[in-house]
C-alpha positions in Angstrom: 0.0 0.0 0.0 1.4 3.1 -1.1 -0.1 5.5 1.4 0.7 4.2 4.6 -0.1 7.2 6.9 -3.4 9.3 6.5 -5.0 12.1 9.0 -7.0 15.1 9.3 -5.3 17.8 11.3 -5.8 21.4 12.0 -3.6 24.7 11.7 -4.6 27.5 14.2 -1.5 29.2 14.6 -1.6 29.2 18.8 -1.5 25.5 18.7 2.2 25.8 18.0 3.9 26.4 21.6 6.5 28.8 20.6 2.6 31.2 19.4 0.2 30.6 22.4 1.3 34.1 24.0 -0.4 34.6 27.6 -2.4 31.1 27.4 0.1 28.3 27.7 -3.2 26.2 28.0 -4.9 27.5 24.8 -5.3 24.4 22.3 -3.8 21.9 24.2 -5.7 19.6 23.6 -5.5 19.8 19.9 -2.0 20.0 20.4 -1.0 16.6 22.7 -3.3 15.3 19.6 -0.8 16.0 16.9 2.1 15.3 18.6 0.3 11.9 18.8 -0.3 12.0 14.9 3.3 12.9 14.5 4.5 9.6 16.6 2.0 7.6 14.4 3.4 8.8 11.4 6.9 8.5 12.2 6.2 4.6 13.2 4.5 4.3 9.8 8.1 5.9 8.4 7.1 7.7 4.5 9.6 8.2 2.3 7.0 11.6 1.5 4.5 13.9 3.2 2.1 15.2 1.3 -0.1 18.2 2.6 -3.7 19.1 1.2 -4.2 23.2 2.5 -6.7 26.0 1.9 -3.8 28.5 2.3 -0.8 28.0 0.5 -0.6 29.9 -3.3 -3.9 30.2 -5.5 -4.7 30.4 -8.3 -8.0 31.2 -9.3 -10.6 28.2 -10.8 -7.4 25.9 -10.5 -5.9 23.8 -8.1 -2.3 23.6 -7.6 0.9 22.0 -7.1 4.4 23.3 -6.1 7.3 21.7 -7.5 10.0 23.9 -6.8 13.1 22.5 -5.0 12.5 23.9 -1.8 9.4 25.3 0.1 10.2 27.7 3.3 7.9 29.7 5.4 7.6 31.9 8.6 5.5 32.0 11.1 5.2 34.5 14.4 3.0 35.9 16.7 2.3 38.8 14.7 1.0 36.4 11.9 -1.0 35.0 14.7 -2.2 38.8 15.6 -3.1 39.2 11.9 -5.6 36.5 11.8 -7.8 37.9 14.3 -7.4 41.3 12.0 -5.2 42.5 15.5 -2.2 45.3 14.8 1.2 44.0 16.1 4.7 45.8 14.9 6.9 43.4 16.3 7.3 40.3 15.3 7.6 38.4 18.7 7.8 34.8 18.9 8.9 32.8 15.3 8.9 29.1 13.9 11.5 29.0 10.7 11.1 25.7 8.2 12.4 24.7 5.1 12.3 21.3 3.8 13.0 19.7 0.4 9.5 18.9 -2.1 9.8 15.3 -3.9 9.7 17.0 -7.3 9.1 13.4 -9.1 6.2 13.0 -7.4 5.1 16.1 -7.3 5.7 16.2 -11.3 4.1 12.4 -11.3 0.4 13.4 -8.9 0.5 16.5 -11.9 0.9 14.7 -14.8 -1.9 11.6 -13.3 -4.3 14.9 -12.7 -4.4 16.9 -16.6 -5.6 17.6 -18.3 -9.2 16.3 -16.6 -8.6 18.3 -13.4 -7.5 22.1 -14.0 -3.9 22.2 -12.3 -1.2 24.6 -12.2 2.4 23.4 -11.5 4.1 26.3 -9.6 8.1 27.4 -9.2 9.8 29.8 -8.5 12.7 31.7 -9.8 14.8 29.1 -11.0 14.3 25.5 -12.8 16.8 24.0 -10.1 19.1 25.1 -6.9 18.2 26.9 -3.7 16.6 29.9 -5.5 13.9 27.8 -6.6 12.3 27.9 -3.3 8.1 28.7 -3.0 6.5 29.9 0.3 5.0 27.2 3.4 1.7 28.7 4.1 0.5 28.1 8.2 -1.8 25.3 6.5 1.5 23.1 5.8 3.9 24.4 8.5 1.7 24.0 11.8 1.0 20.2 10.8 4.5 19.2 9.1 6.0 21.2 13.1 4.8 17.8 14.2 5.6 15.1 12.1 8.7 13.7 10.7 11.2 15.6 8.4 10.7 14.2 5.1 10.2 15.6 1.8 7.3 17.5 1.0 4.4 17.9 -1.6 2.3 20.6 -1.3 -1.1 20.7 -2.5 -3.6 23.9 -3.0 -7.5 22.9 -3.4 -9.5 25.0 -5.0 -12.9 25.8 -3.6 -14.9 27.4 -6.6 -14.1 23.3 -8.3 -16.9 20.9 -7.8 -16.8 18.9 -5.0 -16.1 15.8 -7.6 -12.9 17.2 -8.6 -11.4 17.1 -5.1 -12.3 13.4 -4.8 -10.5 12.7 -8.6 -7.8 14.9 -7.3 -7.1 12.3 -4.7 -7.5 9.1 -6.6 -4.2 10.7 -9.2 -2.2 11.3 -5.8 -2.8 7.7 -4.8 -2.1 6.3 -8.6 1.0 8.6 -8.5 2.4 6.9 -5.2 1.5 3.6 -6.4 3.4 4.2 -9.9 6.7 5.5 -7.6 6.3 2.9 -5.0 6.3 5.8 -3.2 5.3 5.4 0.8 3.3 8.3 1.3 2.1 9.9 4.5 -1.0 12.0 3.4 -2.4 15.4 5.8 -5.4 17.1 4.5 -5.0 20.1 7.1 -8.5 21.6 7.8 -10.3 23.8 10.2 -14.0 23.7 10.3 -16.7 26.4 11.3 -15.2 29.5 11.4 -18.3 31.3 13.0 -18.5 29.9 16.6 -17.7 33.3 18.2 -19.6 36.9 18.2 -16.1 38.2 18.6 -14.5 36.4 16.0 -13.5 38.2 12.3 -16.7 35.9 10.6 -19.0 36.9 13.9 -21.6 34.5 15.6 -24.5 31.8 13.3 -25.6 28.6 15.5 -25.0 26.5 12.0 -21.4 26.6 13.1 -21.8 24.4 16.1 -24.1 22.4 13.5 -22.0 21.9 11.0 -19.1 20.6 13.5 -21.1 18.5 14.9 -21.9 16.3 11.8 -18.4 16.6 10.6 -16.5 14.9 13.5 -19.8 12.0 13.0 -19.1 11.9 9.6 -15.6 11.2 10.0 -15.5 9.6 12.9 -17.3 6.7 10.5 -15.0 7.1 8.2 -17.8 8.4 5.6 -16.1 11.4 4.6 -17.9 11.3 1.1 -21.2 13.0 3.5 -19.3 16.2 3.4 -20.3 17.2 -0.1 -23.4 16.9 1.3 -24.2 19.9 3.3 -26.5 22.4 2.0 -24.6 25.7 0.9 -26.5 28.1 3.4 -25.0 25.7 6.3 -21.8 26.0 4.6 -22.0 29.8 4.2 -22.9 30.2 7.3 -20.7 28.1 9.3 -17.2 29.1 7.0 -15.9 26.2 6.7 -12.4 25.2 5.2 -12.1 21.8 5.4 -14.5 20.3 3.5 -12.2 20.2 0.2 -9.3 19.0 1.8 -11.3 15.9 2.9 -12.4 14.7 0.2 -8.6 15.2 -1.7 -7.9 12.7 1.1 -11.4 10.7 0.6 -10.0 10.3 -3.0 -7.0 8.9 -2.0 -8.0 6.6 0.5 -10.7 4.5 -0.4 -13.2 4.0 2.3 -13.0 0.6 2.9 -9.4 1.0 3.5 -10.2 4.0 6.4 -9.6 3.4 9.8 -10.9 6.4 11.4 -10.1 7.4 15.0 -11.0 10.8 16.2 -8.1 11.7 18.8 -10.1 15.3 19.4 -11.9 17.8 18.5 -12.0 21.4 21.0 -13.0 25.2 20.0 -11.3 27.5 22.1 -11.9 31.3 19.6 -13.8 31.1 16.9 -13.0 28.1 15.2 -13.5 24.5 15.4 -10.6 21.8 15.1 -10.3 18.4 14.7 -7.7 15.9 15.0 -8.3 12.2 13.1 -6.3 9.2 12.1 -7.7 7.8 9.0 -5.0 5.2 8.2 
């Protein structure tokens, strides 16, 4: 079996220990979960991670792929500040990384997906060397902070695609590790309702609570298929951004193969996270 490690993590930024600030206690839940995931996944010992996020480069009506040499990102407490639409001028507390991408499979998941699947293959600066280095977004860092340093591939869905296309997206990634013998550890890094909190940036709708609710039952039986299900007024309502990110990894793991195990699932601001082995 080519992918040999699957989960379902989150990325709020505090979750990290060197960004909590003033509340040491703030998502520790979520994060003695991951550290968890990140023993699990070092057991099952990839030659490959590959991340599914919502937040690294877009590109609009496409998905995409990076396949630069190198990916390297930043994050700090002032990123954190920015989330919440909060001012900070100093950068306070940072988490560097930089880690190699597997450009064959990278090139291989591409060349599986086109031309049925609109995809956009991404460098940066140069065809080879350290210049050709594309940004981590906090949807890849704050999971790969936990698990173990291998090389990366870096996947962008693409929300304005069909639900359909995220599940086919999947199925090339899993024919792509199969055709490298590749052992694959596969993250699709979602948050879910974004609108639990009358302070929060999205603001207050009960559909939040709702919609998490039938998410964590939904994967908890492994039927993560049920999440192109929702009607789009609950989904507008509740901001979700993990629905697509799912269903990349529903693609890729088919669900008689699925071993779901929900280690957590907490809310402490506005959003909702989840933490879930699937393989």
């Amino acid at each position: 079996m080519s992918i040999v490690f699957a989960a379902i993590a989150p990325h709020g930024l505090p979750i990290l220990p060197e960004l909590v600030g003033d509340g040491p206690d703030l998502m520790s839940k979520t994060r003695a979960s991951l550290v968890e995931l990140g023993r699990a996944a070092q057991t099952a010992d990839p030659d490959a991670l590959i991340v599914i996020t919502p937040h690294g480069i877009r590109a609009e009506g496409q998905f995409t792929l990076s396949a630069s040499v190198y990916m390297e990102g930043e994050l700090s407490e002032q990123t954190a500040a920015l989330m919440v639409r909060a001012h900070r001028l100093d950068k306070g507390n940072r988490v560097h990384m930089r880690r190699a991408v597997d450009r064959e499979l990278a090139r291989e998941i591409a060349k599986l997906a086109s031309p049925d699947l609109p995809l956009a293959v991404l460098n940066f600066a140069t065809a080879d060397g350290p210049l050709s280095t594309l940004p981590l977004d906090w949807g890849t860092m704050i999971p790969l902070y936990f698990m173990p340093d291998r090389p990366v591939v870096v996947v962008q869905t693409a929300p304005s695609r069909p639900f359909e296309e995220h599940v086919r997206l999947g199925r090339a990634i899993r024919v792509a590790c199969d055709a490298l013998h590749r052992r694959a550890a596969l993250i699709a890094s979602c948050d879910w309702a974004h609108a639990h909190a009358e302070d929060g940036p999205y603001g207050y709708h009960e559909d939040a609570a709702r919609l998490d609710a039938e998410v964590e039952r939904a994967i908890a039986e492994g039927d993560l298929e049920r999440l192109a299900e929702f009607p789009a007024e609950m989904m507008q309502n509740a901001r979700p951004d993990g629905m697509w990110q799912a269903l990349v990894l529903a693609g890729a793991v088919p669900k008689d193969e699925r071993h779901p195990r929900v280690l957590s699932y907490e809310r402490p601001t506005y959003f909702g996270m989840l933490c879930a082995q699937m393989l």
